[in-house]
C-alpha positions in Angstrom: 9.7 -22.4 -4.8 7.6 -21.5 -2.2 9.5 -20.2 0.8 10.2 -22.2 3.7 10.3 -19.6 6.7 7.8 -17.3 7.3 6.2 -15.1 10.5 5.4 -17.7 13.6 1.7 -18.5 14.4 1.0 -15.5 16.9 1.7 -13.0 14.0 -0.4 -14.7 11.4 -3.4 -15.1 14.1 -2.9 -11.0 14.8 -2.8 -10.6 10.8 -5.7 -12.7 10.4 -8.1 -11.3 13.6 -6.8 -7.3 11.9 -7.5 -8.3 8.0 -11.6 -9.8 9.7 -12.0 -6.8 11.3 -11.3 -4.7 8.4 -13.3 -7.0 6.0 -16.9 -6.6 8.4 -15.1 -2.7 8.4 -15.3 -3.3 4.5 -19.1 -4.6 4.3 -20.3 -1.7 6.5 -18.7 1.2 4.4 -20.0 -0.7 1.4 -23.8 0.3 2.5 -22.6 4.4 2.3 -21.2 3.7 -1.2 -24.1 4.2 -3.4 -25.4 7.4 -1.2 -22.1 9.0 -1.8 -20.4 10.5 -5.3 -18.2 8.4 -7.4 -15.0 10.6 -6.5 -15.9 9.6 -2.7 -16.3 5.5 -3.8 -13.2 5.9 -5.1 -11.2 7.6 -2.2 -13.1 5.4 0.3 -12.5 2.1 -1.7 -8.7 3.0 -2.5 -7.8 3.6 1.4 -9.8 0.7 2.2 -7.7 -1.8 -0.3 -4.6 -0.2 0.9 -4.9 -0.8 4.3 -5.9 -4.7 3.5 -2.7 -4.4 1.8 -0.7 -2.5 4.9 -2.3 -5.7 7.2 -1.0 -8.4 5.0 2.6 -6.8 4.9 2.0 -6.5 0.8 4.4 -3.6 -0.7 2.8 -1.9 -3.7 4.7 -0.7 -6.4 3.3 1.2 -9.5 4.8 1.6 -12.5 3.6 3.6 -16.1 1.2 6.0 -17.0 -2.5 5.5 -14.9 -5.3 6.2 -17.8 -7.3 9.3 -16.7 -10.6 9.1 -15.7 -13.2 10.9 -18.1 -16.9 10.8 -18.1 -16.4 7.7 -19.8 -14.6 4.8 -18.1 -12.0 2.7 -18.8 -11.4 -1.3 -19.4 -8.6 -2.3 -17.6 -7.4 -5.8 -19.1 -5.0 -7.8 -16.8 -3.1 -11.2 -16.0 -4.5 -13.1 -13.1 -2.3 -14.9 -10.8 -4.7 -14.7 -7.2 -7.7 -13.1 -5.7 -5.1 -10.7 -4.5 -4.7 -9.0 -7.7 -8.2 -7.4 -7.0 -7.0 -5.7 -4.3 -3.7 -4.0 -5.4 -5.2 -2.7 -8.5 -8.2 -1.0 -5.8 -5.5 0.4 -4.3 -3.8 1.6 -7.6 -7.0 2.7 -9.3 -11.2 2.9 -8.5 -12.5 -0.1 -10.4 -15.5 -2.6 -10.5 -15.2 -5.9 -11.3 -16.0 -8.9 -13.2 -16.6 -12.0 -11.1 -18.3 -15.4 -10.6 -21.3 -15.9 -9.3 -20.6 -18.3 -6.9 -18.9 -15.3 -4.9 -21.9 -13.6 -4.7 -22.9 -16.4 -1.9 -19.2 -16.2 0.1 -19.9 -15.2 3.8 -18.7 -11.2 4.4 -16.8 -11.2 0.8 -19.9 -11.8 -1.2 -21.5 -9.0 0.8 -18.9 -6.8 -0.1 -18.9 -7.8 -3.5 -22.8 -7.1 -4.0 -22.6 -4.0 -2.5 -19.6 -2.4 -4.1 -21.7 -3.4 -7.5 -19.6 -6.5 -8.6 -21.0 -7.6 -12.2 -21.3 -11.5 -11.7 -21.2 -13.8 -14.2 -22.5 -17.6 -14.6 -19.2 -18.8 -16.2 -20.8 -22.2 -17.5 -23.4 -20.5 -19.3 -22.2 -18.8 -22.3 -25.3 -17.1 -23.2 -24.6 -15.0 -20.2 -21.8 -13.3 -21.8 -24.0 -10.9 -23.9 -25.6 -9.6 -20.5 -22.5 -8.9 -19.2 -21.0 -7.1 -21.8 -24.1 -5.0 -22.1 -24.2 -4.1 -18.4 -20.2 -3.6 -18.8 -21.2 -1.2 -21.5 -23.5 0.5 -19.2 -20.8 1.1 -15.9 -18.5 2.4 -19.0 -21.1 5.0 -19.9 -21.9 6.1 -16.1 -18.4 7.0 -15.8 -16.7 3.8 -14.0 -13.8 1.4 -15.2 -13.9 -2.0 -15.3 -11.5 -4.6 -14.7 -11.5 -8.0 -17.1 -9.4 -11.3 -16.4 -9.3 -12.4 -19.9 -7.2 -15.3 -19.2 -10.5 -16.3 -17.2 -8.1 -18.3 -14.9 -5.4 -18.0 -12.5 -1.8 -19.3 -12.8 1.3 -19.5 -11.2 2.7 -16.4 -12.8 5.1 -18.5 -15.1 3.5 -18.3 -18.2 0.8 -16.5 -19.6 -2.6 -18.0 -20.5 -4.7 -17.6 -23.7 -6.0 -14.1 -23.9 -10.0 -14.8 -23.9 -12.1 -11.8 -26.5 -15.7 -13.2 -25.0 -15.7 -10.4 -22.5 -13.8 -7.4 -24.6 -17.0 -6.8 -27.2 -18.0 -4.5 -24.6 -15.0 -2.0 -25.3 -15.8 -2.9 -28.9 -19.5 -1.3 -28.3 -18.3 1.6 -26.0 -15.2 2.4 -28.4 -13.5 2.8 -25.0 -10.1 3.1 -24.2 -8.2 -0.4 -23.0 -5.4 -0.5 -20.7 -3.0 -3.3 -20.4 -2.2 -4.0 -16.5 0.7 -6.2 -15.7 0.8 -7.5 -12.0 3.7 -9.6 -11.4 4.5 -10.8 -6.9 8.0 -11.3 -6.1 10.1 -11.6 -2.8 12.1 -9.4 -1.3 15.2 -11.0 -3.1 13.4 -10.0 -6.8 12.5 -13.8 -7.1 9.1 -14.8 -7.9 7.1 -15.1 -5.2 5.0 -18.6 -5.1 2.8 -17.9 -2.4 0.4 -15.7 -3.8 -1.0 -18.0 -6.8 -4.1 -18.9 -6.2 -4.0 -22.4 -7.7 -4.6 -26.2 -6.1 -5.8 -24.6 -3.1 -8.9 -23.5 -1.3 -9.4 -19.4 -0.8 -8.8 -20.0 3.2 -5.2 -21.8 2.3 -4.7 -19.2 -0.3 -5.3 -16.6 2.6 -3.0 -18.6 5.2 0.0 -18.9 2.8 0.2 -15.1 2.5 -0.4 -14.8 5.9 2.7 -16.7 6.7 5.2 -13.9 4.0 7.2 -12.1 6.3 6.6 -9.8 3.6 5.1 -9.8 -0.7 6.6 -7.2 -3.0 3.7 -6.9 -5.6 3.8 -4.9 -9.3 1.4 -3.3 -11.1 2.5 -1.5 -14.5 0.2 -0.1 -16.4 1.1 -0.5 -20.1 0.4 2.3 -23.0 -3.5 2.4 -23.6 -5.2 1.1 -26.3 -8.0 3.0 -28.6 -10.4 0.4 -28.9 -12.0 2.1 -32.4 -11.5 0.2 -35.7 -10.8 -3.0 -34.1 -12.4 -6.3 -33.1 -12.3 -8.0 -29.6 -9.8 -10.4 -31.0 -7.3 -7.4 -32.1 -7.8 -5.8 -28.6 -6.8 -9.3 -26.7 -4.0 -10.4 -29.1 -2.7 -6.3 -28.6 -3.3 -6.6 -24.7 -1.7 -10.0 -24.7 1.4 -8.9 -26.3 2.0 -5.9 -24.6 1.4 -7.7 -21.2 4.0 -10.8 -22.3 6.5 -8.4 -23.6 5.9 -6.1 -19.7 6.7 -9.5 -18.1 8.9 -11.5 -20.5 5.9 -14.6 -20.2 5.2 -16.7 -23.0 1.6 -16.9 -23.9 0.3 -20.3 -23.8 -2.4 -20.4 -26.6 -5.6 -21.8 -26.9 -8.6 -22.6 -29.3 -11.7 -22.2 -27.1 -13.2 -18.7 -25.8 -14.4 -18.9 -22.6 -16.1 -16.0 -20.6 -13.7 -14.5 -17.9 -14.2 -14.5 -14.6 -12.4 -13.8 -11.6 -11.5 -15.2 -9.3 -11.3 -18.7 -11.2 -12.9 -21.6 -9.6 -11.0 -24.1 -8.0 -11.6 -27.3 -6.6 
């Protein structure tokens, strides 16, 4: 259950006016990141997700091996519980993203997102998958890593969700190597924290409820990699699903239809 006590309102406003400032902080820096080389994106976007994470009082753990980064990058495939899992696995490990479109029209966030290179995806087209895997396989080949939501929703961090391929034929193509990332949020008591699921509610309430946490213990383990060669996109979810259910001891709730992934899932 969600908690019942948290911070009183002069706290949260502090939290709140601190994390603005260091989003507008956020869209300026994102301007310099293209001028700059991709071992300075990554330092600058790493210290700039931790401190979002510092603001918000959200303690970052990180468990297993980190897949190096080559010339070549790497998929990173992971459960989705909230928009917040974006930014503990920036402050893990330099990624880009897979995301809606419609966040490409947010105020200040959509900004950020265009200019830190977001790949955005019309989720109720499915001819739009092949472009994204293509342009997938093409920040693969420039030396990035890329994060996919394959359950192309968020949850309560209960269960897990079908495991969607739609969006994996681009490791497929690249014969990259795909990592398995767990992210599980809990209290400071090891129970599950509620808060953080970004479900039934709008991205400001989202915001407030995490606001309101004295303080979020959040996971991120990063299961053994997998060689993406001699397999199909459905091999690679099922093996990604498993290892992620078995990390987190979820049951997988399955499902028939493939839908693109996208992240965050919309919500009405």
């Amino acid at each position: 259950m969600m908690a019942t006590t948290g911070v009183n309102k002069l706290t949260r406003c502090v939290r709140f006016i601190r994390l603005m400032l260091h989003i507008l902080s956020g869209v300026l820096q994102s301007f310099i990141l293209p001028h700059v080389s991709i071992s300075r994106q990554n330092q600058m976007t790493c210290n700039w997700a931790q401190k979002f994470l510092r603001i918000i009082r959200v303690q970052l753990s990180v468990d297993g091996g980190l897949p190096a980064c080559g010339p070549q990058g790497v998929i990173l495939v992971a459960n989705h519980i909230s928009w917040l899992d974006i930014l503990i696995i920036l402050a893990a490990y330099p990624v880009r993203f897979v995301a809606k479109a419609e966040i490409s029209t947010w105020p200040l966030l959509g900004r950020l997102c265009r200019n830190a290179e977001t790949l955005f995806i019309e989720r109720e087209k499915r001819s739009d998958t092949l472009r994204i895997n293509q342009q997938i396989d093409s920040v693969l080949k420039s030396g990035h890593s890329i994060v996919i939501f394959p359950e192309g929703t968020t949850g309560n961090g209960d269960v897990l969700q079908h495991f969607h391929a739609s969006l994996l034929q681009s490791a497929v193509t690249a014969k990259a190597l795909l990592c398995p990332v767990a992210i599980r949020y809990s209290n400071c008591d090891d129970s599950r924290n509620a808060s953080v699921a970004y479900v039934n509610v709008t991205i400001l309430q989202s915001l407030m409820h995490i606001l309101a946490e004295p303080k979020i213990c959040a996971e991120l383990i990063f299961c053994e990699s997998v060689p993406s060669a001699d397999r199909n996109r459905r091999e690679l979810a099922r093996l990604a699903e498993k290892a992620i259910a078995r990390t987190l001891s979820l049951n997988v709730v399955h499902t028939a239809a493939e839908i693109p992934s996208g992240l965050p899932a919309e919500r009405t």
